[in-house]
N, C-alpha and C positions, 0 to 999 in steps of 0.2 A: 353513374360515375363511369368515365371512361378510361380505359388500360392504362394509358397513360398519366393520369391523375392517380388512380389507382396505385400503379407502380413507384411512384414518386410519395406519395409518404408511406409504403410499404417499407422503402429502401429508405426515408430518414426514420422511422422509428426503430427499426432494424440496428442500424446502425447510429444512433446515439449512446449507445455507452460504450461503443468499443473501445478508443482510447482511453476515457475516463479512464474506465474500469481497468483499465491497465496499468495507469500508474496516478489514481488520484488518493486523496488523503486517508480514504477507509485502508488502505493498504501500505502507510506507509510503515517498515518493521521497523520495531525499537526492541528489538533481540538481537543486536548484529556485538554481542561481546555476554558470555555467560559470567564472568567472574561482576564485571559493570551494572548485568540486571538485577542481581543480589541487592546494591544499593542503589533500586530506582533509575539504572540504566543511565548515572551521570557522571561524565567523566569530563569537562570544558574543562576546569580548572584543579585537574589533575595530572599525574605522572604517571603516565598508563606508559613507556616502553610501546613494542608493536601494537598494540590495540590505539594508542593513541592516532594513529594516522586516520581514521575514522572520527574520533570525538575531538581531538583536535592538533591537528599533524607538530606543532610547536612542542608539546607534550616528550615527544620522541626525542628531543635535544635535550631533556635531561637522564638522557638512558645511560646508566652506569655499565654495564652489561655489552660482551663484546656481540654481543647476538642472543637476540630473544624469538620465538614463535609463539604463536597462540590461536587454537581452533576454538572454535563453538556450534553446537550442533542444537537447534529446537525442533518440538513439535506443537504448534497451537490447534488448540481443539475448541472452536468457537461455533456459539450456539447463538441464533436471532431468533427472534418471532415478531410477527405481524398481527397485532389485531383487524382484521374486517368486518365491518358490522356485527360486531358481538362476536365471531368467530377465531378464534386461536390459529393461525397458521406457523413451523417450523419450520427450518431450517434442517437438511439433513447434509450436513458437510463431511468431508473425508480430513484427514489432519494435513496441517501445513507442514513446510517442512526448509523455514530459510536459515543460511549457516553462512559462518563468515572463516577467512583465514587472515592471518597476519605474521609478516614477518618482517624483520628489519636486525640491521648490524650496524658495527659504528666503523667510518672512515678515516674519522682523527676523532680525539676526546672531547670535540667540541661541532661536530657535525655525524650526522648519520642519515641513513639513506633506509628505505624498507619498500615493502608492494605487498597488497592487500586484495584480497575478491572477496565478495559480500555481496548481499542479495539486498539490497534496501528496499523494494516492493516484493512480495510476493503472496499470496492467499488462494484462498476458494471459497465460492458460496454456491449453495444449491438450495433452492427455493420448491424443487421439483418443479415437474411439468404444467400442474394443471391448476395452482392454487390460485387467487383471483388476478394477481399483478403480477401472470405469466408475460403478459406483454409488455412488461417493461422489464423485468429479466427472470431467466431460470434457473442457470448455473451460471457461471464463471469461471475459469479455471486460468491463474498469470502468472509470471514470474519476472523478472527482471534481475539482472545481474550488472554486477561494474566491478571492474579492475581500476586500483590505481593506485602506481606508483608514489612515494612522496622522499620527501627530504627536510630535515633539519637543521638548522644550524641554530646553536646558543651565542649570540655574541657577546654577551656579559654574563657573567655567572651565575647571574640573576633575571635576565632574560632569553629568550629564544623565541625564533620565530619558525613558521614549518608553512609547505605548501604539498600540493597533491592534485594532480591530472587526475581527474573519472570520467571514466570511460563505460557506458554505461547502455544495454542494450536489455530487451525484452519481449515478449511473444504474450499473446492470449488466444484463446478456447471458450466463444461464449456461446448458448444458448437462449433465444426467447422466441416465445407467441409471435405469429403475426398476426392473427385474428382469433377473439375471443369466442368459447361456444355460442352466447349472448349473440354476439354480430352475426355469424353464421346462420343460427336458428332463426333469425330475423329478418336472414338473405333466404333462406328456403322457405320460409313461410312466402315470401312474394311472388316464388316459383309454384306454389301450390303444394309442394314436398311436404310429409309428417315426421320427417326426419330428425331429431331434434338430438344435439351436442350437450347443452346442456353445461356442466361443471370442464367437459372436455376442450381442452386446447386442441381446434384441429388442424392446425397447422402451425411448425416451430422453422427455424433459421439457425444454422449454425454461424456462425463467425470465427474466421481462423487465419491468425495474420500473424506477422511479425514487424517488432520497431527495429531501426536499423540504428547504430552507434550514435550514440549522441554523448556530444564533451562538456568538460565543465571542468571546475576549478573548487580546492580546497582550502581553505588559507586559515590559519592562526596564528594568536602570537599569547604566550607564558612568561608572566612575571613574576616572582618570590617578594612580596612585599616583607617581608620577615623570617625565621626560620620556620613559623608555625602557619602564614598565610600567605596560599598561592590562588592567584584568580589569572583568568585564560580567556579568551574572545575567540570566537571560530566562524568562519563564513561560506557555506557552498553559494557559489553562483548556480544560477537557472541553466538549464538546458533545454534544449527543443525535442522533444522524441518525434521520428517521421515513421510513419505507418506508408509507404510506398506504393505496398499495393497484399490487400484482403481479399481472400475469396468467401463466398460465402454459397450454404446444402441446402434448400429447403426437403423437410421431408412433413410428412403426411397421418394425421390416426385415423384415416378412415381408409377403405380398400373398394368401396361403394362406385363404380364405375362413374357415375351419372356426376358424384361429388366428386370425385376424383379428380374428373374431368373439369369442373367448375372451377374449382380451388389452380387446378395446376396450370389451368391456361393464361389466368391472371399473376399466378406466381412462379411459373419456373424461369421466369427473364430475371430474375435477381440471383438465382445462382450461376449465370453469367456475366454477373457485373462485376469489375470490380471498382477498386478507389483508394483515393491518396488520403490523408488525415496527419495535422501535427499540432502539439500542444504543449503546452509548457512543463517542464517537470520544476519548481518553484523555488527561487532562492532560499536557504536560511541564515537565521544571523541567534548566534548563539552567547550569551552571556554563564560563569560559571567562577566559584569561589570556594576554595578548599580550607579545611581547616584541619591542621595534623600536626601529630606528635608520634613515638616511636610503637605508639599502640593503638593509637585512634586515629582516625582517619573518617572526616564529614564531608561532604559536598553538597549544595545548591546550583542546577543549575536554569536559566530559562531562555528559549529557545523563542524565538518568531519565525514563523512561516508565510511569505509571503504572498499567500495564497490570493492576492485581491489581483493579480498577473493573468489569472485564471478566468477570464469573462465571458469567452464562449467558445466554442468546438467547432472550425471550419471544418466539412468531407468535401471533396475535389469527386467527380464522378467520370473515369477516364472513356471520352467520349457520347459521353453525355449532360455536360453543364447543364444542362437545365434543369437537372435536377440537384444540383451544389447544396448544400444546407451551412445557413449558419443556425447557429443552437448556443441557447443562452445559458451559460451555467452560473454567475452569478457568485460567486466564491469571496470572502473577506478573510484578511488577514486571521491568523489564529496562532495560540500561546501554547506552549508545551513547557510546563512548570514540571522540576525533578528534583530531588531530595533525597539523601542517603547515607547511612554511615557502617565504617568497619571497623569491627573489633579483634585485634590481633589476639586470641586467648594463649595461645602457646604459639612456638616455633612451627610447630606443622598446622596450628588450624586457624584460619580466618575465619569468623560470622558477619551476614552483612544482613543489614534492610533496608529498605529503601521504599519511596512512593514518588508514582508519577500521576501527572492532573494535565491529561489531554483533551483541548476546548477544540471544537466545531467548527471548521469555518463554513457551514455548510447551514443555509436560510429552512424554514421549514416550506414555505413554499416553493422551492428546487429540493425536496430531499428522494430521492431517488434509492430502492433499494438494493442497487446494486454494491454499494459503498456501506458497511455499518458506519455512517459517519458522526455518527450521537457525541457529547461531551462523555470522557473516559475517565472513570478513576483507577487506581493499577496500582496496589501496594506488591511486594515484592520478599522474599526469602532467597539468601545464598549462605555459598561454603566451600571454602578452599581447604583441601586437605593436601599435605608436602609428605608422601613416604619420604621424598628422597630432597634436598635443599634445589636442588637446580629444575624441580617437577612439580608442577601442579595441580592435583586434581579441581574441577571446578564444579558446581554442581547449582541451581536457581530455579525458583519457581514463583511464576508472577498469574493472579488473577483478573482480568479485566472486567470491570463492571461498568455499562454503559449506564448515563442517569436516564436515557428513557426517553422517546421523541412522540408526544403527544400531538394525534391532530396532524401529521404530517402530510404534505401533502404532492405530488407532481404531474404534473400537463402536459399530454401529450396527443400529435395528432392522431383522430379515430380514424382505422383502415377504411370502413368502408365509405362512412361520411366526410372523410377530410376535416370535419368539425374537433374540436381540442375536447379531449375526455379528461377528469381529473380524476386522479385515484388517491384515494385519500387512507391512511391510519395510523394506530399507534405502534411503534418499535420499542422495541427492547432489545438485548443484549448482553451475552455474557460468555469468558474466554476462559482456559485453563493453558497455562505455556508452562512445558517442561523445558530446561536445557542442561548441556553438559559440556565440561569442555578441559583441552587439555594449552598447557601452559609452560614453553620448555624457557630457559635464561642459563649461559653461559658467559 
């Protein structure tokens, strides 16, 4: 194989999940409100005040209150494994850590305005260095953030409509293999070398970029069919995230002159490359229906993702087209069903529970592990305690159970043969999220 070949699917395996991984469906947070995760994280057809501008900005035109705020702060602590032929591999992750703010005031009794940051993607996965499906990832490290303003206006008493600018930006940190010990051993074996790698990944890639602002649109509208039942519609528009321009480190686990040399004359041209990438971050269209009295409070709500917008991953290679990659990723719509209710016990305490039923859009032959993107079930614990009337403490704790991706499989090209390797097994899944949050209304 010659340098050029060589260097050309070094740089698209490399660089195939950089964007994914930055803002595809394994990462999207459903923690962006702690008092909301208590029951199942649904609020479409509720009267959430400042948090509404998030679940659905119309929400915020029924805010009684001349000024409300509200923080929330999580930690998720998620754990995968990979079966490989009979073999258990883990996950060693450090904890997430995305939070949101909200505030908003009223302008006349019948319109209100607020602005919000929130982190709607953000995670980590670490696979370690050396386990078999180095080379398609080893850690990951994202975030993403957005600002956005919104507004309300109620124009009947009974309805209201709300919208919201996001503004929406993000960076990642990833790690993987270029070449497995396997290929290696099987390139020194043809040089005559007894050198042998073995389980060792010897040689990794960093990738380290940032998406630059990307816009989009908020929109709901709230109607009170009765004094006891409100239901609500909400819609984010798609945005494009652009990746401008990635640099990317190779470094090395051997110090062996002779490999050193082998390895790095074929690959130190990629840590001067760089390259452009953009990809959709995906509309939703959210359905939601409340049912309440002076002490109860229920919600249903269900969400679509239009994840089928999602069909493959262009990289741009700046001054070197010839090596451009399209990349299939193959993505189908999927459902986020949520369910929840509160019980006022007293004046200072709410109790809430809730569950969420998050589906896949994600085929098993593209299931790549950089994303835990399995079907999610996610039942849910919260609690609002008031020392004081105008103060909230908020308190929620959700477990995430993945059902389990059996047989899974993804394809990708092999470094030294150029031929498509498939790496195949079964995932698993499972998350622990603490949050906490506080709650002011004047």
């Amino acid at each position: 194989m010659n340098l050029s070949t060589l260097k050309g699917s070094l740089i698209s395996t490399a660089l195939l999940l950089f964007p994914a991984s930055a803002f595809a469906e394994g990462y999207q947070v459903n923690t962006l409100s702690t008092r909301q995760l208590g029951m199942g994280h649904t609020g479409i057809g509720m009267k959430l005040g400042a948090e509404s501008q998030f679940f659905n900005p119309a929400g915020m035109g029924f805010m009684h209150n001349k000024v409300e705020a509200a923080a929330s702060f999580n930690a998720i602590f998620p754990e995968c494994t990979a079966t490989v032929e009979g073999k258990e591999y883990k996950t060693d992750n450090k904890a997430s850590t995305p939070f949101s703010v909200f505030g908003a005031f009223s302008i006349f009794h019948n319109l209100k305005a607020g602005i919000s940051v929130y982190t709607p993607y953000g995670s980590s996965i670490n696979w370690t260095d050396n386990w078999p499906g180095a080379t398609l990832i080893q850690s990951v490290d994202l975030a993403a953030y957005t600002v956005q303003p919104s507004v309300a206006w109620r124009i009947l008493p009974n309805l209201s409509v709300g919208a919201g600018l996001t503004l929406t930006w993000g960076s990642v940190n990833l790690n993987k293999g270029l070449i497995s010990g396997a290929e290696l051993d099987a390139m020194l074996g043809m040089i005559g070398s007894d050198v042998r790698f073995g389980d060792v990944t010897p040689a990794s890639v960093n990738l380290n970029g940032k998406a630059g602002v990307a816009c989009g649109v908020n929109l709901g509208v709230m109607y009170d069919f009765s004094r006891n039942v409100t239901a609500g519609v909400n819609f984010r528009s798609k945005s494009m995230m652009k990746v401008k321009a990635g640099k990317t480190e190779v470094s090395y686990a051997t110090s062996d002159p002779t490999i050193l040399g082998l390895l790095s004359s074929k690959l130190d041209g990629i840590s001067k490359t760089d390259f452009s990438a953009e990809m959709p971050c995906p509309a939703t269209l959210g359905f939601g229906v409340s049912w309440h009295n002076s002490r109860v409070v229920a919600d249903i709500d269900a969400q679509l993702t239009f994840w089928n917008t999602y069909k493959s991953l262009d990289i741009a290679f700046d001054g070197a087209s010839q090596f451009d990659q399209h990349l299939e990723k193959n993505y189908h719509n999927s459902w986020l069903v949520r369910g929840g209710v509160e019980w006022k016990t007293t004046p200072r305490l709410d109790l809430r529970a809730g569950l969420m039923i998050d589906f896949s859009p994600c085929d098993k032959d593209f299931y790549n592990p950089e994303t835990p993107g399995m079907t999610k079930i996610e039942p849910t614990l919260g609690l609002t305690f008031r020392p004081v009337p105008c103060l909230g403490v908020n308190v929620a704790a959700m477990y995430v159970a993945g059902v389990g991706m059996d047989n899974a499989s993804y394809t990708s090209p092999g470094v030294l043969t150029g031929q498509p390797i498939k790496f195949t097994a079964d995932y698993r899944l499972h998350s622990w999220v603490a949050s906490v949050g506080l709650s002011l209304a004047f």
